[in-house]
C-alpha positions as CSV (number, residue, x, y, z in Angstrom):
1,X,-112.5,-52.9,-43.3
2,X,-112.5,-51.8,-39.9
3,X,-111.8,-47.6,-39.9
4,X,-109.7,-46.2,-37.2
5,X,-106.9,-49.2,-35.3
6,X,-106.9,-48.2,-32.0
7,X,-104.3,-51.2,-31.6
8,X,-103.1,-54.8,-33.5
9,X,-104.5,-57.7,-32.0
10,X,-105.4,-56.1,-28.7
11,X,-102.0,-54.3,-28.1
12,X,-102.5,-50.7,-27.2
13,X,-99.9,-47.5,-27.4
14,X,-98.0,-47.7,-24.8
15,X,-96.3,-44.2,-23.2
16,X,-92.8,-45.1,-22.3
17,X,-91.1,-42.4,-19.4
18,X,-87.7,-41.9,-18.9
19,X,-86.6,-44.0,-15.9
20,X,-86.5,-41.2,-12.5
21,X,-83.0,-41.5,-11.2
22,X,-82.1,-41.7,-7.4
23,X,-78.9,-40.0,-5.8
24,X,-76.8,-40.9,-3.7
25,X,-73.6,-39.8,-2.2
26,X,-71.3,-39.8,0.5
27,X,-69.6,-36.9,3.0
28,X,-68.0,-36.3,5.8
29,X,-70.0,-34.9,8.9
30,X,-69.7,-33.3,12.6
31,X,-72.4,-34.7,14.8
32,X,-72.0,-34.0,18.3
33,X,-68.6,-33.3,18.1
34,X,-67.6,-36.4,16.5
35,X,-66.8,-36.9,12.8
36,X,-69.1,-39.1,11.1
37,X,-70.2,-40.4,7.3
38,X,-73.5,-38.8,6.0
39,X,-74.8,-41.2,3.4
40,X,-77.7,-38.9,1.1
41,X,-80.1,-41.1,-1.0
42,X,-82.4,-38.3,-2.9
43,X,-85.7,-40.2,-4.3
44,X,-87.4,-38.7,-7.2
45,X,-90.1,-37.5,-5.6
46,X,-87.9,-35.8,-3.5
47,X,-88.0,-37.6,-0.2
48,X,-84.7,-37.8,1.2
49,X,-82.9,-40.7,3.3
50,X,-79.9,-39.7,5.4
51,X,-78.1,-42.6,7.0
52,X,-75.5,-41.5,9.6
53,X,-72.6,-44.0,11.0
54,X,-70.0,-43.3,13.3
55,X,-68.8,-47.3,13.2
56,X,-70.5,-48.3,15.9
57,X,-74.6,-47.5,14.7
58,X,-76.2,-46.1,12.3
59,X,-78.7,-43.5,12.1
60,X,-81.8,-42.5,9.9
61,X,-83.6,-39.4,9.2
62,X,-86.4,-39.1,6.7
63,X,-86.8,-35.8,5.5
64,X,-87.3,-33.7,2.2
65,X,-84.8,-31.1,0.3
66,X,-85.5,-28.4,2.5
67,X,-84.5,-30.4,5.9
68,X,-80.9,-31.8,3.6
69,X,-80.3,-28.1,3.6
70,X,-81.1,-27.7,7.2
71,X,-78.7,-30.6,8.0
72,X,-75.8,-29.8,5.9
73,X,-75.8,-26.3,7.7
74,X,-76.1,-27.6,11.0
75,X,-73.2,-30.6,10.6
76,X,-71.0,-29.4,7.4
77,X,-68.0,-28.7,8.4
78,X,-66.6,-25.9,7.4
79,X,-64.1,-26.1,4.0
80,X,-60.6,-25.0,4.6
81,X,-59.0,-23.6,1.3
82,X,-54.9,-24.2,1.8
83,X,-53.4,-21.1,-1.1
84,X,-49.7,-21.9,-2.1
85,X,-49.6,-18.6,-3.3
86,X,-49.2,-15.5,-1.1
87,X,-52.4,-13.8,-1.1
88,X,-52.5,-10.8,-3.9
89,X,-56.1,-9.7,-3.2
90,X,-54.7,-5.9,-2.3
91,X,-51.9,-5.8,-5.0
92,X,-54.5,-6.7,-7.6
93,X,-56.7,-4.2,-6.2
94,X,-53.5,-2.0,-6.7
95,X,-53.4,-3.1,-10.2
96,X,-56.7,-2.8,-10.9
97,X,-56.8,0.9,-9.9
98,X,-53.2,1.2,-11.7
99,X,-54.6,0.0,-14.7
100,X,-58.1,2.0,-14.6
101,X,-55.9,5.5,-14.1
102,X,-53.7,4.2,-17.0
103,X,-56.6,3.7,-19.2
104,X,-58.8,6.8,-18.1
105,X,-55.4,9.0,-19.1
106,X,-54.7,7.4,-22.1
107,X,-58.3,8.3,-22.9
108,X,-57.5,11.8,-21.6
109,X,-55.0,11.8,-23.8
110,X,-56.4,10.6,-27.0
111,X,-59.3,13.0,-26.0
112,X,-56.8,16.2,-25.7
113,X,-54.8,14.9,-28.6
114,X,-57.6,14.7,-30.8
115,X,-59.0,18.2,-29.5
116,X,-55.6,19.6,-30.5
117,X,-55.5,18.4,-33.9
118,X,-59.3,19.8,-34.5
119,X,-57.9,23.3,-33.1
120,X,-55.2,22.9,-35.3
121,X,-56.6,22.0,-38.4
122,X,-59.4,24.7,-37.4
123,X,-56.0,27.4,-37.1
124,X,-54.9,26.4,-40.6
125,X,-58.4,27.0,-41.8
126,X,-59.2,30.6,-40.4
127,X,-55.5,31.2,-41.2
128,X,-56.1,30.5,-44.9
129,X,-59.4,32.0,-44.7
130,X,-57.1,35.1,-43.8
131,X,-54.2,34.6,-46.8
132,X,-56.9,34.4,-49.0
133,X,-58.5,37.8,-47.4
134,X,-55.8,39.6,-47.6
135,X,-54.8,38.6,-51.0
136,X,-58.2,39.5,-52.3
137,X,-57.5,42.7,-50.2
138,X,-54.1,43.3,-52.2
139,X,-55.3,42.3,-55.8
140,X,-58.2,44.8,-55.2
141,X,-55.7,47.7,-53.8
142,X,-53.5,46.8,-56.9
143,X,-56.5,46.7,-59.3
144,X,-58.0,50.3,-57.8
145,X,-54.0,51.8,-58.5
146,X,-53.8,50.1,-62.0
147,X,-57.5,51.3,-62.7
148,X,-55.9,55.0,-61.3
149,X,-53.2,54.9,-63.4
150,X,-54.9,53.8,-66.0
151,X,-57.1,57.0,-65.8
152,X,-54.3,59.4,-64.8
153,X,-52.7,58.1,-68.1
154,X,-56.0,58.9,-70.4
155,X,-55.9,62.0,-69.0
156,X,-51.9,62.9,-69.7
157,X,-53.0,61.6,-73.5
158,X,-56.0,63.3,-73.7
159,X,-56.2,66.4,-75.6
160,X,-57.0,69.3,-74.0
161,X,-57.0,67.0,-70.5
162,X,-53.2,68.0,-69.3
163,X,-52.8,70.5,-66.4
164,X,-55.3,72.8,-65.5
């Protein structure tokens, strides 16, 4: 028995890599005045191959990412954007500041509206913190003159308790 198969009749692990793509792509370009195809070939260690023709030669330039950037500045031209529409930018500026007073006074007014209500409801309260003052004020006037009557009574019945 042979302990620990490093491989099966001499075949060893083999690490398999995803295969490193290359890109490439096409664009148009202004060199010396004159419009021209740039053809980009990126390598995966990131090299890149730009092959200039104007139809009559091509040229080459070997460079890395950093110098692609540097190119593309120098000979991109620069992208026109054509708008059908008419251009809105200060009417929806308009709107947007429309729309922001419309929703900081409708949160005004919920604010206010909601303020009210508490003062309201904090009216009612003290006001029937009053009624119920006042009627405590009343049943104890009206209990003080039953109690006097009361007494002026036990004194008109009383014996000996009439006028003096």
């Amino acid at each position: 028995m042979v302990s620990g198969v490093n491989g099966v009749n001499g075949v060893t692990t083999i690490h398999v890599q995803p295969p490193k793509e290359y890109e490439k792509y096409e664009y148009m370009v202004e060199v010396d005045g004159k419009k021209q195809i740039a053809s980009i070939e990126k390598d995966p260690k990131g090299k890149v191959t730009i092959k200039i023709d104007d139809g009559n030669e091509v040229k080459t330039i070997h460079t890395d990412y950093k110098g692609l950037l540097e190119f593309n500045k120098k000979h991109m031209p620069p992208q026109k954007i054509y708008n059908s529409k008419q251009d809105d930018n200060a009417n929806k500026e308009e709107e947007l500041s429309l729309y922001g007073k419309f929703m900081r006074n409708l949160a005004l007014a919920s604010m206010y509206m909601a303020n009210r209500r508490n003062s309201m409801q904090n009216l009612q309260m003290i006001n029937s913190q009053n009624d119920m003052m006042q009627n405590q004020f009343i049943a104890q006037q009206m209990h003080d003159m039953a109690q006097q009557a009361h007494m002026t009574a036990v004194q008109m019945t009383t014996p000996g308790m009439g006028i003096i």
